[in-house]
N, C-alpha and C positions, 0 to 999 in steps of 0.2 A: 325718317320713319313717321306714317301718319298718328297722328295723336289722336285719341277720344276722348267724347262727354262722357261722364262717370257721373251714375248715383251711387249713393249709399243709402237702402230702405230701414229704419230701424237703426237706433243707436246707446241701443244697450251693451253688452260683455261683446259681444260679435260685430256689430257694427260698429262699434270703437274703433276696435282690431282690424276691420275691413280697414277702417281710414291708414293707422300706423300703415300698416302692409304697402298700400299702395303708396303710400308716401318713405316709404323704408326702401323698396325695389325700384322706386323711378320709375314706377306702371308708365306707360305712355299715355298722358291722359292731357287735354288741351283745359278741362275744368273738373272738379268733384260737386254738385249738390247732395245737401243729405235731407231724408226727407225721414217724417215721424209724425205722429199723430198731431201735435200742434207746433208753431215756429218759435222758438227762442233759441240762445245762444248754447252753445257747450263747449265745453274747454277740453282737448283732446292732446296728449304730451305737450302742453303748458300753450297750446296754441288754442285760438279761440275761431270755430265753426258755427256761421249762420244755420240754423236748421229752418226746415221751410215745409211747410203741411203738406202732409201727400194727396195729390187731387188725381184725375186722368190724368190730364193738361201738362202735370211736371214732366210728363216722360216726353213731353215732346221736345226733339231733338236732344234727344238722351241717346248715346250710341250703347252702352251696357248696363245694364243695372242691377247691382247686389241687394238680395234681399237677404239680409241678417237671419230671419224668421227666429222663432220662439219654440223648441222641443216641445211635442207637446198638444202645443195651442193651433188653430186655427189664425193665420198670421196674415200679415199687409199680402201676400204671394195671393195668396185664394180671391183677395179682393181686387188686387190690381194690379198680378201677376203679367195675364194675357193679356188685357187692355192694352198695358206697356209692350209687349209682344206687337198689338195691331198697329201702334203707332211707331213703329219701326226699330222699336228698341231689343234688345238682346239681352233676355232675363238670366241672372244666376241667382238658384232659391237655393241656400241653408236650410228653408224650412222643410217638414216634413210628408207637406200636401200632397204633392207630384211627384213623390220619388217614385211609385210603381206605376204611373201612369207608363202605357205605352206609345204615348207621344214624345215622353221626356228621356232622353238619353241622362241615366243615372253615370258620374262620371267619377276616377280617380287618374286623375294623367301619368300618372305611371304607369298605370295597368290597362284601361281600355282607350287610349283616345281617339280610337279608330269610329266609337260610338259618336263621337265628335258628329264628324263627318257628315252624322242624319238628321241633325236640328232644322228643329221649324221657329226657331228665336227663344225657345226655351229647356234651360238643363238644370237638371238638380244636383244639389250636391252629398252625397249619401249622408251617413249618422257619423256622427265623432266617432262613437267604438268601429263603427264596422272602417271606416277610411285607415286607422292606422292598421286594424288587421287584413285589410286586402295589402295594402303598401309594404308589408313583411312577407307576405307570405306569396306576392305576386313573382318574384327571383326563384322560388319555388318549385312553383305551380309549372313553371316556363323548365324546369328541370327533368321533373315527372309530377304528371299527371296527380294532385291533391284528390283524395279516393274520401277519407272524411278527415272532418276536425272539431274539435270537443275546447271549445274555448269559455274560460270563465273570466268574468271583466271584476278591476278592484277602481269604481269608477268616481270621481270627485267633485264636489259639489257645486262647480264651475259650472259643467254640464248642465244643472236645473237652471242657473242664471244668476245674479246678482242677488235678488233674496236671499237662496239658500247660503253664498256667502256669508252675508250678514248673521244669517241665521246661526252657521255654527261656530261665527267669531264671536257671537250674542252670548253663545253656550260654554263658551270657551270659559269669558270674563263671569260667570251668572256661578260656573264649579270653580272657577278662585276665589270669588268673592262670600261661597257659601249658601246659596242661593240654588234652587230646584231649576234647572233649563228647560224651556218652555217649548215643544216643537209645533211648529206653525206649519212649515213647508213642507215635510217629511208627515208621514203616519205617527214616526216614534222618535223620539232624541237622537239626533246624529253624532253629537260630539262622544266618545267613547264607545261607539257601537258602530255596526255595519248592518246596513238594512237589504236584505236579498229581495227588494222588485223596485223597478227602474221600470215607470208607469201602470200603463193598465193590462187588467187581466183580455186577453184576448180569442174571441171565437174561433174556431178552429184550430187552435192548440192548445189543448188542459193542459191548466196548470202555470202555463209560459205566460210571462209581463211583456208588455209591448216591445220594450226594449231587447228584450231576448229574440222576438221577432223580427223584428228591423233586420238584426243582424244576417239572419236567417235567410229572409227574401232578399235584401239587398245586395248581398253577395254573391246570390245566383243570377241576380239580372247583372249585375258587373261582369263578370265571368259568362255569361252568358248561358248557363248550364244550371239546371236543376240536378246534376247525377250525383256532384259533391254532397255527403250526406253532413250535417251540420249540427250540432249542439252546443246551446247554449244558456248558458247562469250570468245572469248582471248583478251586480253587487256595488250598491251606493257607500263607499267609507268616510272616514272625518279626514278628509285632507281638499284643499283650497281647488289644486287643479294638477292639471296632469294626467290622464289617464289609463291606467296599467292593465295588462294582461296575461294570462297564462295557456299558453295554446297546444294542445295536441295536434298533429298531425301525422295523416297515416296515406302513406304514398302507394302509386303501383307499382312502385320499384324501390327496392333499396337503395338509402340517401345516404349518404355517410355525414358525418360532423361537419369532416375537413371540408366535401362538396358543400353542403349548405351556407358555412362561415362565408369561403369564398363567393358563393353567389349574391351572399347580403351584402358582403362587402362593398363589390364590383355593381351595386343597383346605385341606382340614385334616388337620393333622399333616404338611405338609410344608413343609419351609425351603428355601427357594432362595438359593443361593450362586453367581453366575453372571457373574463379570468378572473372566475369562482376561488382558486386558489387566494387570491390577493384582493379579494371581495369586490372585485370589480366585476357590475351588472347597473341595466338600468337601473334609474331609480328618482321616480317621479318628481321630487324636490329637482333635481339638475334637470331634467328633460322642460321642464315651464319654464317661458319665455321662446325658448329655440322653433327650429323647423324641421328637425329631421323627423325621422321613427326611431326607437334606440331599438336594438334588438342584444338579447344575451342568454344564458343559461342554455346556451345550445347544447342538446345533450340526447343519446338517444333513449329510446321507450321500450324496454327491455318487455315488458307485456305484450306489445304487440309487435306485430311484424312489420318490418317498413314506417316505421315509426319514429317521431323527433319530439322532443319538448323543445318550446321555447318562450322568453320574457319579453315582452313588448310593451316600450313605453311612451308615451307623446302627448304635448300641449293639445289639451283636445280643445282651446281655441283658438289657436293660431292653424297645426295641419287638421286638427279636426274638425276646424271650422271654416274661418277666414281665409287661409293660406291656401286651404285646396280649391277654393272657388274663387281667387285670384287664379292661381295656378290654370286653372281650368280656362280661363281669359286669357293668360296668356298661348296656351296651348293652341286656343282657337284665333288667336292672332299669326302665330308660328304655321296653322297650317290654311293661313287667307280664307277664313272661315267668319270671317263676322261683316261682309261682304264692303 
């Protein structure tokens, strides 16, 4: 099997996780450089990684290269995304620059890898929330026809990045110790409370946080369809990682239970967890660290017609981050796409 150069762009919560992954799956890779704003060492599962400044120059003879990106920000992809592109390398961006770009195949390889297919050396990798909810609901969609879906995210602080950790372990020790918790990262105190906007407010939809948006666009260019109607609530909670969901959906045909279970079942990359009776459902404490999607509370939607509840839950930095744009590498490996 041929082997590739591998970067890692960025080596925060994400590009950590890029390293473990590739190193956890036996990526096929002949080297890894990691590359960040200046070079010194970092110690990554008790192993210790040269880092090395990110210039043009590094991407040469770089055969793929992970960019971590930063939710959010304007990240290493904007600056030296393409470059890496020109110099014959094969970008995968986390970050959130390029996902609506229509040069960029926005990807989840479960669901469209066929988009694969049209790269010009550069793919993104959608939003942590939106990747585990296209990966539940794509067994679905492939059943009948997703008409709409009314999804509300319980999302964790992983998601903002390493700060916000800090932040509400800070908050944690500050209300045992007696002491007022001081919010830096967030508008308002995260520890004990839940903050409803996950970014900024956005043009062209009152009212909606970026986050809510993401969701929104991304899933129709994944899906390829604007007809799916979409709604959605982000909600930031005090928990470390893992990111949970509650999803309506309303079909062109009637689903039953039994079809739906069986279809998550039988996907890959998704875990079903689904006996309410004996409190078994996801549940974001077990879902961190893993790879799958859990999916549970499958139930139907007595309000509307053709209608399903359901719980979805997943490391939104291993498949919400790392793991999908591994995935994605390997996918375009599988179909002799990275030339």
């Amino acid at each position: 099997m041929r082997k590739y150069r591998v970067a890692v762009v960025g080596i925060g919560m994400v590009g950590s996780e890029l390293v473990k992954i590739l190193e956890q799956r036996d990526f096929p890779r002949e080297s890894i450089i990691i590359l960040a704003r200046s070079s010194r060492t970092e110690t990554i599962s008790g192993r210790e990684y040269e880092v090395v400044a990110t210039s043009p120059e590094a991407f040469d003879n770089v055969d793929i290269a992970f960019f971590a990106g930063t939710e959010g920000s304007k990240g290493a992809s904007q600056q030296y995304g393409w470059e890496a592109v020109k110099r014959g390398t094969v970008v995968i961006d986390n970050g959130d620059d390029f996902r609506m770009d229509p040069r960029v195949p926005l990807v989840v390889p479960e669901t469209n890898p066929d988009a694969l297919k049209n790269h010009i050396g550069f793919v993104a990798n959608p939003n942590c929330s939106t990747i585990q909810m296209v990966a539940a609901i794509t067994p679905l969609h492939e059943l009948a026809k997703v008409k709409r879906m009314v999804v509300s995210t319980y999302q964790a602080v992983s998601g903002t990045g390493s700060a916000a950790v800090s932040e509400l372990s800070a908050q944690v020790k500050a209300y045992n110790s007696g002491s007022a918790p001081e919010p830096e990262v967030y508008p308002h105190q995260i520890f004990s409370n839940v903050i409803p906007q996950i970014g900024s407010l956005k043009d062209g939809y009152p009212g909606s946080f970026s986050e809510e948006v993401k969701m929104i666009r991304e899933t129709h260019k994944i899906f390829g369809t604007e007809e799916i109607k979409i709604t959605a609530t982000c909600v930031r909670v005090p928990i470390f990682n893992s990111h949970s969901e509650a999803l309506n959906l309303e079909f062109e045909r009637k689903v039953t239970v039994d079809e739906a279970r069986h279809a998550l079942e039988s996907f890959p990359g998704i875990t079903v967890l689904d006996d309410p009776s004996g409190s078994v459902y996801p549940l974001p404490l077990d879902a961190s660290g893993t790879d799958d999607v859990f999916v549970g509370r499958i139930r139907e939607d007595r309000s509307r017609p053709n209608a399903l509840n359901l719980w979805v839950v997943a490391d939104n930095i291993r498949k919400g981050a790392a793991l999908n744009a591994i995935q994605i590498a390997e996918k375009m490996i599988e179909l002799d796409l990275l030339g």
